[in-house]
C-alpha positions as CSV (number, residue, x, y, z in Angstrom):
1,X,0.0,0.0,0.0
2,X,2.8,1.9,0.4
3,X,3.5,2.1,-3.1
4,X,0.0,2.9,-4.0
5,X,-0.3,6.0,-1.6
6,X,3.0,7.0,-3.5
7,X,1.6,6.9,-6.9
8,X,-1.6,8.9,-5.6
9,X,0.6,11.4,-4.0
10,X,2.9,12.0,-7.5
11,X,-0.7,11.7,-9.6
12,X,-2.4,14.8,-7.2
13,X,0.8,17.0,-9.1
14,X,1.8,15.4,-12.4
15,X,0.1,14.3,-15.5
16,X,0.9,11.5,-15.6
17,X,3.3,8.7,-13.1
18,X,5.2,6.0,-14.5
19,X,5.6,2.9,-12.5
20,X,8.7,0.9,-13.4
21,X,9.5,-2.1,-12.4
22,X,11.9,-5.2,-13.3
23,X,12.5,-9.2,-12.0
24,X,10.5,-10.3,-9.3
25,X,8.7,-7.0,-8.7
26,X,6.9,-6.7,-11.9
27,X,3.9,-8.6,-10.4
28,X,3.6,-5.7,-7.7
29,X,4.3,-3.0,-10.2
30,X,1.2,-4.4,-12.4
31,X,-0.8,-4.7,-8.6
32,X,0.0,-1.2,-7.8
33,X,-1.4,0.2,-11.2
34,X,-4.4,-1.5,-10.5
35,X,-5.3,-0.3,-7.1
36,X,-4.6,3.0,-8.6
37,X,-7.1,2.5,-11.3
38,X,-9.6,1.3,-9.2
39,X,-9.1,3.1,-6.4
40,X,-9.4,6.7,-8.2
41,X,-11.9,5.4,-10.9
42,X,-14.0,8.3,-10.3
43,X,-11.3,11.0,-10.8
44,X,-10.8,9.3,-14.2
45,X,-7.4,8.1,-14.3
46,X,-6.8,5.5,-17.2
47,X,-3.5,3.6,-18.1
48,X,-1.7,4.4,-21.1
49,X,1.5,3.1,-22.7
50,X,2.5,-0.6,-20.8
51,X,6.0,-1.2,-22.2
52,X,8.0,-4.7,-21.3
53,X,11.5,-5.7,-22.3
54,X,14.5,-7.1,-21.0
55,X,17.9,-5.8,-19.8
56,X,21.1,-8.0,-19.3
57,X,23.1,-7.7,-16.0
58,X,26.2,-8.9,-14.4
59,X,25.6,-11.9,-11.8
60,X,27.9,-11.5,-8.6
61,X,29.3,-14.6,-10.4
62,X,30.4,-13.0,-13.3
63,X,27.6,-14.1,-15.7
64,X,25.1,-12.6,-17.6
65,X,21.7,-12.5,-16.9
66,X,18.5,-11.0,-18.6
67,X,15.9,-9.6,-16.6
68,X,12.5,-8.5,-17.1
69,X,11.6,-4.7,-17.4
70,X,7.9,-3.3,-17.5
71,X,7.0,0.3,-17.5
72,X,3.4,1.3,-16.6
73,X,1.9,4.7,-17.6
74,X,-0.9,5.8,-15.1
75,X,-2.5,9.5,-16.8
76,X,-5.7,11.7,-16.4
77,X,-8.2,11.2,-18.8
């Protein structure tokens, strides 16, 4: 919830709030936009672009690794 009361906070001044997210915390990135959504449905916040790809980083073990990115636009309609 913490997370949520964040994105409300950032949505009472901007436009627009992107939540980003990659690895394991994608699921509560995608949790958070929803709460927000549904939360605020009747101040008519919508989402807009969803963008997912991949990055490659270094493993303490030397290797590399991709991970999963997502980006989440929340905006005023």
């Amino acid at each position: 919830m913490a997370y949520v009361t964040s994105t409300l906070i950032q949505m009472a001044n901007q436009p627009k709030v992107t939540i980003k997210a990659r690895g394991l915390s994608i699921g509560r990135a995608v949790d958070v936009s929803q709460i927000t959504i549904k939360r605020m449905e009747t101040a008519g916040y919508k989402i807009g672009d969803v963008r997912i790809g991949s990055e490659q980083v270094q493993s303490e073990d030397g290797r590399t690794r991709n991970v999963s990115t997502i980006e989440i636009e929340i905006m005023k309609s």
